[in-house]
C-alpha positions in Angstrom: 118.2 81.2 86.8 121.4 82.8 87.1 123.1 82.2 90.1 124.9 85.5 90.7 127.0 86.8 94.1 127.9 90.2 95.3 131.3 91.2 94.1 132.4 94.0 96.9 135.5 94.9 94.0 132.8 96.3 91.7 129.8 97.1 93.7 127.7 100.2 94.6 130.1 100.4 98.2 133.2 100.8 96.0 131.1 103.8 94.0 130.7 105.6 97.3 133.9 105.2 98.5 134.9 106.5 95.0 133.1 109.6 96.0 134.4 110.0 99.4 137.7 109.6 98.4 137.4 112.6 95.7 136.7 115.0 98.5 139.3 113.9 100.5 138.7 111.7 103.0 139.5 108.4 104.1 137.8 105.5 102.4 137.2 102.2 104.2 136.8 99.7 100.6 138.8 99.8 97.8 136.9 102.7 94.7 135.4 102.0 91.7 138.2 102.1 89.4 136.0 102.9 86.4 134.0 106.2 88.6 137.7 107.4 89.5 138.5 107.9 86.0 135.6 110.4 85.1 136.0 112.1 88.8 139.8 113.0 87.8 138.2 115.9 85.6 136.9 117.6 88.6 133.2 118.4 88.4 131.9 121.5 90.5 128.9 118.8 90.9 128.8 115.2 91.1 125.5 113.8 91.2 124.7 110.3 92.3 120.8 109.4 91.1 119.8 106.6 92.7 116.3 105.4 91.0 114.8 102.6 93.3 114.4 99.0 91.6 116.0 99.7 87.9 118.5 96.8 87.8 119.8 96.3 84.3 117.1 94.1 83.9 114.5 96.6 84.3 116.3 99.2 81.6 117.0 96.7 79.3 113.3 95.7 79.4 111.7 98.9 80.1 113.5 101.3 77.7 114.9 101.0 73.9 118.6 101.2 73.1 117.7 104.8 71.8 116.3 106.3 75.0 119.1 108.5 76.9 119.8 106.6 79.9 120.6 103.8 77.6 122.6 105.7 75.3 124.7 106.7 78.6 125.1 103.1 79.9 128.9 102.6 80.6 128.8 99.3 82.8 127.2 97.0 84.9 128.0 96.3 88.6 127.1 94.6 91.9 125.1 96.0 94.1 125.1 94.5 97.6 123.6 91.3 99.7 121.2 91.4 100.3 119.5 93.3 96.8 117.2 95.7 99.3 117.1 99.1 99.3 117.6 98.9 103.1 121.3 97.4 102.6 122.3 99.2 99.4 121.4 102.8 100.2 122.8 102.5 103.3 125.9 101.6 101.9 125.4 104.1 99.2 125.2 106.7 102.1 127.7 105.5 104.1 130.6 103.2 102.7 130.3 100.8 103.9 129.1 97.0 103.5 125.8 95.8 104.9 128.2 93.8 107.4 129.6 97.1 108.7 126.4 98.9 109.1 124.1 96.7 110.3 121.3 97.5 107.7 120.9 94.1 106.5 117.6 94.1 105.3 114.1 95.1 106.0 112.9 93.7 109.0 115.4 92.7 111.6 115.0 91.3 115.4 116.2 92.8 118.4 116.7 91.5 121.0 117.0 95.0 123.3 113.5 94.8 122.6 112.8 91.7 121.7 111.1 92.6 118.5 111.1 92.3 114.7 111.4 95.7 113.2 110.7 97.0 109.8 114.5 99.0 110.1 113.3 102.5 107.9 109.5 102.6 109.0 110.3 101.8 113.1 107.2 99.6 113.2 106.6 95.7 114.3 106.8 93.2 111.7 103.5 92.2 109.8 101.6 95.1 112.0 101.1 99.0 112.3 102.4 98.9 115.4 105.2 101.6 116.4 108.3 99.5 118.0 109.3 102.1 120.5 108.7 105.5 121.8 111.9 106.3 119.5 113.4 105.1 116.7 114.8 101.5 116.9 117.2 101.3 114.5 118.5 104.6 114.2 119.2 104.1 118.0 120.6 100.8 118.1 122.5 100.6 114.6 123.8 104.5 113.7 126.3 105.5 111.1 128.4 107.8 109.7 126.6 109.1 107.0 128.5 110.8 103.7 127.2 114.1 103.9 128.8 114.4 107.2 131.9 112.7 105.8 132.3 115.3 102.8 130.9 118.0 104.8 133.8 117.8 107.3 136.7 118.1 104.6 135.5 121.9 104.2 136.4 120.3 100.2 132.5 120.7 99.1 129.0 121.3 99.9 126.6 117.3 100.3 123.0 117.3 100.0 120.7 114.6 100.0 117.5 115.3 97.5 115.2 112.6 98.2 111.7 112.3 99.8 113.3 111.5 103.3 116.8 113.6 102.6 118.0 117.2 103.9 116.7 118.7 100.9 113.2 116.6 100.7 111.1 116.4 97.9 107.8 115.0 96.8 107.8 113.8 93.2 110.5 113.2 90.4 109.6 116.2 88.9 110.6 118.0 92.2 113.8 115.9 92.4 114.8 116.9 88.9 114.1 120.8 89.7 116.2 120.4 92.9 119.3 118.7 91.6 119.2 121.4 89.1 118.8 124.5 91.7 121.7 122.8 93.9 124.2 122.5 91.0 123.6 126.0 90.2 124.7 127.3 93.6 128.8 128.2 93.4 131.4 126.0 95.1 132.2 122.2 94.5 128.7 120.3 95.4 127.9 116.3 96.1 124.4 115.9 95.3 122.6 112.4 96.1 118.9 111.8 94.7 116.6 109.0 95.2 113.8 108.1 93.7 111.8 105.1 95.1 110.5 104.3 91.5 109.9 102.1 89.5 110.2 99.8 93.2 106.9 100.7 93.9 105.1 100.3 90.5 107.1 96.6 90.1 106.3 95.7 93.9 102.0 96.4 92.8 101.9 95.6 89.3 105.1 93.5 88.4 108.2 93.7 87.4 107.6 93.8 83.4 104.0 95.6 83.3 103.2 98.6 81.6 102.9 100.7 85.0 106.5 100.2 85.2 107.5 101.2 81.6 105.5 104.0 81.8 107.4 105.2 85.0 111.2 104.1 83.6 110.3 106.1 80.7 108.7 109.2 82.6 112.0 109.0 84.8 114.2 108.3 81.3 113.1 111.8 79.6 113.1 113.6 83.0 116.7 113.1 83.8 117.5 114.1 79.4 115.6 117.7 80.6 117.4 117.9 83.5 121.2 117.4 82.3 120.6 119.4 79.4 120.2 122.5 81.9 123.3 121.5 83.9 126.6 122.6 83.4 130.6 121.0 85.0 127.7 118.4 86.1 128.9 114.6 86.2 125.4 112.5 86.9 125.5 108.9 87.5 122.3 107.3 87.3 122.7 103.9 89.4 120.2 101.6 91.2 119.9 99.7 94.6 118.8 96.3 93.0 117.0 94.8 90.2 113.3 92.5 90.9 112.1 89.7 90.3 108.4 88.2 89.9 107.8 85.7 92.1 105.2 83.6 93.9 105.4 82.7 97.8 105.5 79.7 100.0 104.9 80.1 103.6 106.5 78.7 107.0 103.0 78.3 108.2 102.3 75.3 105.8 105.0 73.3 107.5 104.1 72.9 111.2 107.3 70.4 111.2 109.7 73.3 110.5 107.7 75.8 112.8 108.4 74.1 115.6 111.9 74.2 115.5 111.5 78.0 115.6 112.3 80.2 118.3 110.6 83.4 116.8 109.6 84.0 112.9 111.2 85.2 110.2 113.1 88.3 109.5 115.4 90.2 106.9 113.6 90.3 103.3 111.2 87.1 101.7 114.2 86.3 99.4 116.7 86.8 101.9 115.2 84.9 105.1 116.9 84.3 108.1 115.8 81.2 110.8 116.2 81.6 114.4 116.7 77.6 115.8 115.8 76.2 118.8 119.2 74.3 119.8 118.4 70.7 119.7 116.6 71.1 116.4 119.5 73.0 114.9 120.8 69.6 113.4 118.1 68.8 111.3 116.8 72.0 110.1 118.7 71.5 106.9 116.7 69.1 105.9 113.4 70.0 107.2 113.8 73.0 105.0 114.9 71.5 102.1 111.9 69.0 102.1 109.4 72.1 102.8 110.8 74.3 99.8 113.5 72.1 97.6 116.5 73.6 95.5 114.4 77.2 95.3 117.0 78.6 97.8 120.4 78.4 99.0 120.4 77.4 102.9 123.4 78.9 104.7 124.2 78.3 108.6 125.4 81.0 110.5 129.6 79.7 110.1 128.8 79.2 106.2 127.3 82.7 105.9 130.5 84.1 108.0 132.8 82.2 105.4 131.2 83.3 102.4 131.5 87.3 103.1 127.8 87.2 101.6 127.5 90.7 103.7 130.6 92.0 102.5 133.9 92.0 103.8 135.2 94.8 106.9 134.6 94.5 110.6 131.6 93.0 111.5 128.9 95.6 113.0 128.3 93.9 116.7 124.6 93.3 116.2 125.5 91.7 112.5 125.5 87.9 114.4 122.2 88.3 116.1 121.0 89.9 113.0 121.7 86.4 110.9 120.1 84.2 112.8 120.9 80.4 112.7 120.0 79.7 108.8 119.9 82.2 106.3 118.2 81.0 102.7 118.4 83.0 100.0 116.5 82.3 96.9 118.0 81.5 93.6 114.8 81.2 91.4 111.2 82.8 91.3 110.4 82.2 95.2 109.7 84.3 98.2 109.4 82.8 101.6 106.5 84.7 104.0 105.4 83.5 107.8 101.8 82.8 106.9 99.3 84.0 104.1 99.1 87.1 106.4 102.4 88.3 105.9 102.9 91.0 103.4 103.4 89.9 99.6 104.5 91.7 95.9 103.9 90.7 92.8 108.0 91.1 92.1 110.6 91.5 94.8 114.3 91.3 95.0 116.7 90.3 98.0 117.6 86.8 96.2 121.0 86.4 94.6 119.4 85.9 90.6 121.5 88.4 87.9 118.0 90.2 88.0 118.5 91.5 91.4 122.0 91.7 91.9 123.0 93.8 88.7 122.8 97.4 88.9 123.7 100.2 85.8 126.6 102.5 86.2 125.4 105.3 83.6 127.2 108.6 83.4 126.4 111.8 81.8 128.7 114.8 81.7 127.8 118.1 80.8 
């Protein structure tokens, strides 16, 4: 496998701070050098697409060098660590790296509760369970987001087209209608649409089944209708990270490393942080390495600090407890759950493979 880490010089922040910096206002990371470029023509409409899962991987596998989005490829670049829509469209959203904002990942423990909380969904780890009477992590871990950013420089108009967004839709087909409508409106628009497929269809069927190339090439000649209706329209067609098919081992199967534990697992299966009990912290290294060998990098809380892994910036205040003691992050085709119980896809990302961590950067002006 290919061993690959985030580069935060070429990476899906420095696309949005690309963005914010076009309408004015103040960008935390340096821009993506290459976005800058196309923005200096001045679009009345810059759409971001964000389709959920479709690394380069995925189009390269997926789609043939004739299909459209292909045709449009300019370059590839980093998305963030972890690879999990959690982390990367909140930095797509925000500018910021997962260090900043605190997103890290999908489930993340805390301790004003004292829970582990699926972050977007507000419920208890490995249950249906609500976490609060409100919502944890909107409470806890807010941002700034860039619709507020752009809409503040009275410069242009930001939506967010997405089943969760301002402007919410239900279907691709809905998404593509929408982005269209919006960009027909008069005055300067930044439109942002997200799609969470193919994510879904790899996370069911796997990453390289038919389900999925049916859904990149649904998605493929959906986007071709849509530009060819648009006009002063740049789109850029990007991803939060690629997949991976993988198998899982599980903390359960070695009661030697579960009793070093002070609570299980959180963050993502390929991205998997520890919290130690104190007086086993000195061994844990090589409890884990015995239970699950050279499938993962094992990082301890001052080696993940070092390596910027989260990005570089100032640290969110939560982004410590958040790490835990160990973090392991897999490097081949393994996932690490609690027990059989926990939750399990046929492909997955959060690891740092090339498959996860390279994202497209395709534009289309019209």
């Amino acid at each position: 496998m290919d061993i690959k880490y985030p580069d935060y010089n070429d990476s899906i922040v420095n696309l949005a701070c690309s963005v914010i910096k076009h309408y004015g206002a103040e960008n935390h990371h340096e821009t993506l050098a290459l976005f800058d470029n196309y923005l200096k023509k001045s679009y009345k409409n810059v759409v971001v697409m964000l389709l959920d899962g479709l690394g380069v991987d995925a189009l390269e596998n997926h789609l043939d060098k004739g299909s459209f989005l292909r045709r449009h490829f300019v370059s590839e670049i980093s998305t963030v660590f972890p690879p999990t829509t959690t982390a990367a469209t909140t930095s797509i959203e925000s500018g910021l790296t997962p260090k900043e904002h605190g997103w890290l990942g999908w489930s993340l423990y805390f301790s004003e509760i004292d829970k582990i909380v699926n972050a977007f969904i507000n419920k208890v780890k490995d249950s249906d369970e609500e976490a609060a009477d409100y919502h944890v992590a909107r409470k806890i871990i807010p941002y700034k987001n860039i619709y507020n950013i752009i809409n503040e420089t009275g410069n242009a108009t930001a939506y967010n087209v997405s089943p969760f967004g301002t402007n919410k839709v239900l279907s691709h087909i809905e998404m593509f209608g929408e982005v269209e409508r919006l960009c027909n409106l008069s005055g300067d628009k930044y439109i942002y649409a997200y799609f969470p497929q193919p994510d879904a269809a790899m996370h069911e069927y796997g990453c390289y089944s038919s389900e999925v190339t049916s859904w990149v090439k649904e998605l493929d000649e959906g986007i071709e209708k849509m530009c060819q209706m648009l006009k002063d329209t740049i789109v850029i067609v990007t991803a939060d990270h690629g997949h991976i098919n993988l198998s899982y081992k599980f903390v359960s199967d070695y009661p030697q490393l579960l009793k070093m534990l002070v609570r299980p697992i959180s963050i993502e299966s390929r991205a998997t942080c520890f919290y130690v009990k104190e007086e086993y912290r000195w061994q844990f290294k090589e409890e884990f390495y015995k239970a699950f060998g050279n499938d993962f990098l094992l990082f301890s809380k001052a080696e993940v600090l070092e390596e910027n892994l989260f990005g570089d910036g100032q640290s969110h205040r939560k982004f410590e407890e958040f790490i835990g003691d160990f973090l392991a992050v897999a490097i081949a085709d393994q996932g690490i759950a609690y027990s059989p119980k926990s939750k399990q896809f046929l492909s997955n990302h959060a690891g740092m493979t090339k498959q996860e961590m390279m994202i497209p950067f395709i534009v289309i002006e019209s």
